[in-house]
C-alpha positions as CSV (number, residue, x, y, z in Angstrom):
1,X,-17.3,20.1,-8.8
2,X,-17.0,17.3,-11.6
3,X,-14.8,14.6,-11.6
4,X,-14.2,14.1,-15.8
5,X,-14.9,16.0,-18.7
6,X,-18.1,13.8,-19.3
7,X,-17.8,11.6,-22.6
8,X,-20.6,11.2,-25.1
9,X,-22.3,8.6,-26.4
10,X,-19.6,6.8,-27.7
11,X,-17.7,7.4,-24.4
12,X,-19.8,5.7,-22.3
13,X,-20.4,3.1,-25.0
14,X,-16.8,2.7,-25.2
15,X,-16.6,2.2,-21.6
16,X,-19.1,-0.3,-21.2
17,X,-17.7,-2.2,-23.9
18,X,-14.3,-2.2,-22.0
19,X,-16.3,-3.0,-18.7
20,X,-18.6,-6.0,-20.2
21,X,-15.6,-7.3,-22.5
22,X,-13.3,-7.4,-18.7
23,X,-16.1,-9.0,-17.2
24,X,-16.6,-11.6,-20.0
25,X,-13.2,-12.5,-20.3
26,X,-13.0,-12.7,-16.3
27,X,-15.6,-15.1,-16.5
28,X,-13.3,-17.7,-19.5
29,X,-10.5,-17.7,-16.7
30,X,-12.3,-18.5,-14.1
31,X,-14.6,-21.1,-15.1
32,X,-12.3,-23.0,-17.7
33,X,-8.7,-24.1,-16.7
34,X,-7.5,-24.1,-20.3
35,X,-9.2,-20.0,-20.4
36,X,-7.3,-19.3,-17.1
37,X,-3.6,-21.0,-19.1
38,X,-4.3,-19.3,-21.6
39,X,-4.9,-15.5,-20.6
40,X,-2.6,-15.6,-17.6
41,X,0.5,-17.4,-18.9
42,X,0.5,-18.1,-22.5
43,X,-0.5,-14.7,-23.7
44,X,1.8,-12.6,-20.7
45,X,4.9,-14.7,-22.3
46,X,4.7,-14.2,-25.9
47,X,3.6,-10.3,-24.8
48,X,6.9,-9.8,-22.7
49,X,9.2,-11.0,-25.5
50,X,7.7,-9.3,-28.5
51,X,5.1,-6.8,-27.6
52,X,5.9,-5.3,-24.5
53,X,10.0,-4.2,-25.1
54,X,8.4,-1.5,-27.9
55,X,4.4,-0.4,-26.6
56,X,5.9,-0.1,-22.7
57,X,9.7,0.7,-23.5
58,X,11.0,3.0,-20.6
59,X,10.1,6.5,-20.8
60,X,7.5,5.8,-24.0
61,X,5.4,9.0,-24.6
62,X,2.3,6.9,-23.1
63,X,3.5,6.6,-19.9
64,X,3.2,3.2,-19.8
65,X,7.0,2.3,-19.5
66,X,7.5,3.7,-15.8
67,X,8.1,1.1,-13.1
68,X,4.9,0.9,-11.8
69,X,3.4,-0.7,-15.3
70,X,5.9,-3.5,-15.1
71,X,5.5,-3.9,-11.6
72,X,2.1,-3.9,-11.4
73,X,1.8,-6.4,-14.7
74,X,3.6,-9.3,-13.5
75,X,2.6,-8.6,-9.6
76,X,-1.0,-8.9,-11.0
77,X,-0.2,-12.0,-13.2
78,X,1.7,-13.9,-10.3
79,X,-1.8,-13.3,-8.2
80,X,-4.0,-15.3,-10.7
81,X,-1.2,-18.0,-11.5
82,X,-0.9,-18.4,-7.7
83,X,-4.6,-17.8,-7.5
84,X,-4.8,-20.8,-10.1
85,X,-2.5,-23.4,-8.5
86,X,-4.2,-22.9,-4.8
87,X,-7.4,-23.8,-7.0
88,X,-6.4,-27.0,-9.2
89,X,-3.5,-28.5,-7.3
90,X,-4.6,-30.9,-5.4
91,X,-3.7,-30.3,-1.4
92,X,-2.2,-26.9,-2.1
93,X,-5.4,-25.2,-0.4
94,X,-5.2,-27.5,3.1
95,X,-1.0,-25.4,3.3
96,X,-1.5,-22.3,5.8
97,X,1.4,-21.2,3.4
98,X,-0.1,-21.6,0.9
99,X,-3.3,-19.6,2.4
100,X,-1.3,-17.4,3.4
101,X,-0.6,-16.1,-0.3
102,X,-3.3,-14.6,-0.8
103,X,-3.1,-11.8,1.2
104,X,0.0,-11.1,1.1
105,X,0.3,-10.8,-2.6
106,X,-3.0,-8.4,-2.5
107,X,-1.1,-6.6,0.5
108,X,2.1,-6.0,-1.5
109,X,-0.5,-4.6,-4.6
110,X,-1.9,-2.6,-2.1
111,X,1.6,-1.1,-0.9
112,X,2.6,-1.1,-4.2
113,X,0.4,2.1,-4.8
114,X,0.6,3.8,-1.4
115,X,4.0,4.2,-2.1
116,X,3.7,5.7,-5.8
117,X,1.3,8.1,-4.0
118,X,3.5,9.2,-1.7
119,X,6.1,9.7,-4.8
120,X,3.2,11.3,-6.4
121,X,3.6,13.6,-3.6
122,X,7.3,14.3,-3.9
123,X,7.2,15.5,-7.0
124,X,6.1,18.9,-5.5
125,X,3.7,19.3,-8.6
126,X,1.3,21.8,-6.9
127,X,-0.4,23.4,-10.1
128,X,-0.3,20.1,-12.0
129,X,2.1,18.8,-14.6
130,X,3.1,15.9,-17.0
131,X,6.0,13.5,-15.5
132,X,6.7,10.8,-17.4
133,X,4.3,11.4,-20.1
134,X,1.4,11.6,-17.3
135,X,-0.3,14.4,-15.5
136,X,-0.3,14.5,-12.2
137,X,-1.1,17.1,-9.6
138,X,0.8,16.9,-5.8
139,X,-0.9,17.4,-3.0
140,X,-2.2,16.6,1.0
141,X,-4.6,14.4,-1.2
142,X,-1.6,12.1,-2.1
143,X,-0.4,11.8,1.8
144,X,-4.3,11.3,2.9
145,X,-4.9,8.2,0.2
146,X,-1.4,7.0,0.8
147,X,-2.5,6.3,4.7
148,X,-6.0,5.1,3.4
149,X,-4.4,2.5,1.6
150,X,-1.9,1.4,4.6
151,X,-5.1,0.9,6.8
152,X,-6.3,-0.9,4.1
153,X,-3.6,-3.5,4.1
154,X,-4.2,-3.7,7.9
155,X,-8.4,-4.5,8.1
156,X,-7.3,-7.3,5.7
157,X,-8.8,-10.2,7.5
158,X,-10.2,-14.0,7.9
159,X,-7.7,-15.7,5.1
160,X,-7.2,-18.8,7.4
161,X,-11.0,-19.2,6.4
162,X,-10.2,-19.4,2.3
163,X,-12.1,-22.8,1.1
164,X,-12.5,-23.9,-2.8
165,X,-16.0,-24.7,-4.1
166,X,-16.7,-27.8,-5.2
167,X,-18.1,-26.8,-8.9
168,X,-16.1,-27.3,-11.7
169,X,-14.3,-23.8,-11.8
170,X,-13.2,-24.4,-8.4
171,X,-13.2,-20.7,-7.4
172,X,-11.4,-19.1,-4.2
173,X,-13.4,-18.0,-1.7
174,X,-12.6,-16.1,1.3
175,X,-15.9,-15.7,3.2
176,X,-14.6,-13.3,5.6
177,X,-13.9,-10.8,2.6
178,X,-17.3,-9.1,3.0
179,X,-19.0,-5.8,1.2
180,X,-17.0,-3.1,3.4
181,X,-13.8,-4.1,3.1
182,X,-14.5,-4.6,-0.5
183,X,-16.2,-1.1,-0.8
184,X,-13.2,0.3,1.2
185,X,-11.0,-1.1,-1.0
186,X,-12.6,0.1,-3.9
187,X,-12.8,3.4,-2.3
188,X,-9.5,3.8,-1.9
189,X,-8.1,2.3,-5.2
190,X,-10.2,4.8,-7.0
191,X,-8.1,7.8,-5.2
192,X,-5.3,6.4,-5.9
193,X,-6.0,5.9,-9.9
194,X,-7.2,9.7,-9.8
195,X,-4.4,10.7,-7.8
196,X,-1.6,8.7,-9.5
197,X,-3.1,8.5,-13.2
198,X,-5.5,10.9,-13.4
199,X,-6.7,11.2,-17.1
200,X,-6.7,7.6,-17.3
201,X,-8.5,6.9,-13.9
202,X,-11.9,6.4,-15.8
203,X,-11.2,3.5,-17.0
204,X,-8.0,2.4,-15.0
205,X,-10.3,2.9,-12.2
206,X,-14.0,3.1,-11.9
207,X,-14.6,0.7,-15.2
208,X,-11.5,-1.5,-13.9
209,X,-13.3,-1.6,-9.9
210,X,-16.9,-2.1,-11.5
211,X,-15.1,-5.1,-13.6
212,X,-14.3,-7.1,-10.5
213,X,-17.4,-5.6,-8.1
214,X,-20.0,-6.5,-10.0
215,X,-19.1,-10.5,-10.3
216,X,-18.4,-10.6,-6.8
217,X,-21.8,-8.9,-5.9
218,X,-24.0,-11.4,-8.2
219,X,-22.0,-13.5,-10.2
220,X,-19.8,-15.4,-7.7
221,X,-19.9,-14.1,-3.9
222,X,-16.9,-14.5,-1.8
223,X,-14.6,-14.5,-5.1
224,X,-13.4,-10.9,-5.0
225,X,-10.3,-11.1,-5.3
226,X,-9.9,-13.8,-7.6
227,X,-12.1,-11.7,-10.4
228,X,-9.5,-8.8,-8.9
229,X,-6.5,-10.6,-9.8
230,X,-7.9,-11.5,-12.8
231,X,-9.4,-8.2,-14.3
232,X,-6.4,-6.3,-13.2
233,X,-3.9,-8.3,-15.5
234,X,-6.4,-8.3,-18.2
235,X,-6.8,-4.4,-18.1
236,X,-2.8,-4.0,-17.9
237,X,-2.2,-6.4,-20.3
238,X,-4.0,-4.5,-22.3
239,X,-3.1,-0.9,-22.0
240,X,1.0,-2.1,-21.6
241,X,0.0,-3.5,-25.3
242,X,-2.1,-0.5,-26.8
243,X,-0.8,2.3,-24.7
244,X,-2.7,5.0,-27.0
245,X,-6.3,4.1,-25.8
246,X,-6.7,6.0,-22.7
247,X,-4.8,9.0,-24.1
248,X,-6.1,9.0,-28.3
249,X,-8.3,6.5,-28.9
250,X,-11.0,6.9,-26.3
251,X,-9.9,9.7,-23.8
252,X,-11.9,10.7,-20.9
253,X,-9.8,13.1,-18.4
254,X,-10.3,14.6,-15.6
255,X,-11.2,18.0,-14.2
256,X,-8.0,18.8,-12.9
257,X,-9.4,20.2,-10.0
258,X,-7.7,20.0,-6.5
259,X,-11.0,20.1,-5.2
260,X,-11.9,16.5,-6.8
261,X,-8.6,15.4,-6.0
262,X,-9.0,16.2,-2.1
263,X,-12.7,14.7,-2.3
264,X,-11.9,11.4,-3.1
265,X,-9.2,11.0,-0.8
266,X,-11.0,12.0,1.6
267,X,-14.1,9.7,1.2
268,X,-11.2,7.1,0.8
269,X,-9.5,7.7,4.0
270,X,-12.8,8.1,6.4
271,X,-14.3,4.8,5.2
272,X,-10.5,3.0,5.9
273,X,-10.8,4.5,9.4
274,X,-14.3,3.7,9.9
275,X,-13.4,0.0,9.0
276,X,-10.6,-0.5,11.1
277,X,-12.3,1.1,13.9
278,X,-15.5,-1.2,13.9
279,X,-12.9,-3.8,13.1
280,X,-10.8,-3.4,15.9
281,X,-13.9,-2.7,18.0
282,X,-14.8,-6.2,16.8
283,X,-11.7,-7.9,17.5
284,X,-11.6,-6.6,21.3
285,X,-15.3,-7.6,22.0
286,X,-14.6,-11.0,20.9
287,X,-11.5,-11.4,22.1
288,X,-10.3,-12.2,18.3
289,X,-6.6,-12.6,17.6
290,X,-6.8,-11.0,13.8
291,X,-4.2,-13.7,12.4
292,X,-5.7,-16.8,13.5
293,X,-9.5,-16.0,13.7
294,X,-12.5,-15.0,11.4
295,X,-14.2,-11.9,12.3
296,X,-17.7,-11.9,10.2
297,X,-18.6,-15.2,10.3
298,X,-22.1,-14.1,12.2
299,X,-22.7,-11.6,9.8
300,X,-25.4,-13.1,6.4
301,X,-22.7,-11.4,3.8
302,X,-20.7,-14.4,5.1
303,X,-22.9,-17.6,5.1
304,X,-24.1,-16.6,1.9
305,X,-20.8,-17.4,0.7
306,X,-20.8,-20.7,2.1
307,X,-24.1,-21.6,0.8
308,X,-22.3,-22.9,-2.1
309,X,-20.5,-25.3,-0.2
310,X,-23.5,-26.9,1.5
């Protein structure tokens, strides 16, 4: 059971070209202020006036002008500007509203998808078909990722604990964002690309998680969803702009078999459960209240992300 019709040479060249270029350009916004300006608000504005109305117009043949695109763009963009002004505004990071931001912006990305799987599902496409310019197939896969992603939203933990380094680029970190919620996460997101956009899910969602994992495994610990925020807008901004690249200019699709489709939700949904039930496990042994306390802080993932700070 495969997952894509495996590219050549040139796929995979292609697709770490995407992957290195996301990570490169990640790297501009977060360690420069003018980069950060510049890719997240500059660029997004001259896009949405005279770009955007004609590459992502509603109902396009790219599928690109459905509401999730649009949604997801600015959604993404209002992370790393918000992201940004926690970072560089002086006092803004000692609010608790201002922490609390954070999470609920990743939360509402999170929903976001759950509930375009769940539409996924009411489509009733059982043997597969395009809607809006985009194959999908229905299924119990949709309904199982759908609930992986809720728990998701729920296991998301520790924010009162978000501190800025004291280097120059200033970054977010949220120590209590450790490796299995991340991998959870990615878990999960990666259904929900094959689920929701199949034949674009190689890139929209194994280069796109790899893009944001890698930097927050050995570039900057503890920033995960500040490269997140960023690498998502980059990758949308992108595709909303040349909507021909996942479908033309370097296509990689999928099997189109249920059997994949079921796989990956269900490796999505048992790691969800598995974290919130060693989470919750984790709260009652400590006598945590999930709102107001840290729950990793023992744990090495976490102090390394302090380390900095010392």
């Amino acid at each position: 059971m495969g997952l894509y019709e495996v590219p050549g040479i040139s796929g995979w060249a292609i697709m770490l070209f995407v992957l290195f270029a996301l990570m490169a350009f990640n790297e501009l916004g977060r360690t420069t202020r003018w980069g950060g300006l510049f890719l997240f608000l500059l660029i997004p504005i001259i896009l949405t006036f005279f770009v955007w109305p004609t590459t992502a117009a509603p109902g396009n043949e790219y599928g690109t002008g459905n509401w999730f695109n649009w949604v997801k763009t600015y959604s993404a963009l209002a992370g790393c500007l918000g992201f940004m002004a926690i970072r560089f505004i002086p006092g803004v990071s000692s609010k608790k509203w201002a922490l609390a931001f954070p999470p609920i912006i990743l939360a509402l990305n999170i929903f976001e998808a759950c509930i375009r799987d769940f539409q996924v599902y009411s489509y009733g496409a059982w043997d597969g078909a395009y809607i809006d310019h985009l194959w999908v197939m229905s299924g119990p896969w949709n309904i199982m990722n759908g609930i992986a992603g809720l728990l998701n939203i729920v296991v998301i933990c520790g924010w009162v604990g978000i501190v800025i380094s004291k280097e120059k680029s200033k970054d977010m970190l949220w120590p209590d964002m450790i490796w299995p919620w991340i991998i959870s996460y990615d878990l999960w997101n990666f259904a929900y690309t094959y689920n929701c956009i199949s034949d674009h899910s190689f890139y929209s969602g194994l280069t796109l998680l790899l893009a944001c994992t890698i930097p927050a495994f050995f570039i900057r610990k503890g920033a995960w969803l500040q490269h997140r925020a960023s690498t998502l807008a980059l990758w949308i901004m992108f595709i909303m702009t040349v909507p021909t690249f996942a479908d033309r200019i370097a296509p990689v699709p999928t099997t189109h078999n249920p059997k994949a489709f079921f796989t990956v939700s269900l490796i999505a949904l048992l790691s969800n459960l598995a974290l919130a039930g060693y989470q919750f496990y984790k709260i009652r042994k400590n006598k945590l209240h999930p709102l107001h306390d840290e729950i990793y802080k023992e744990t090495r993932a976490y102090k390394e992300v302090l380390e900095v700070l010392s």
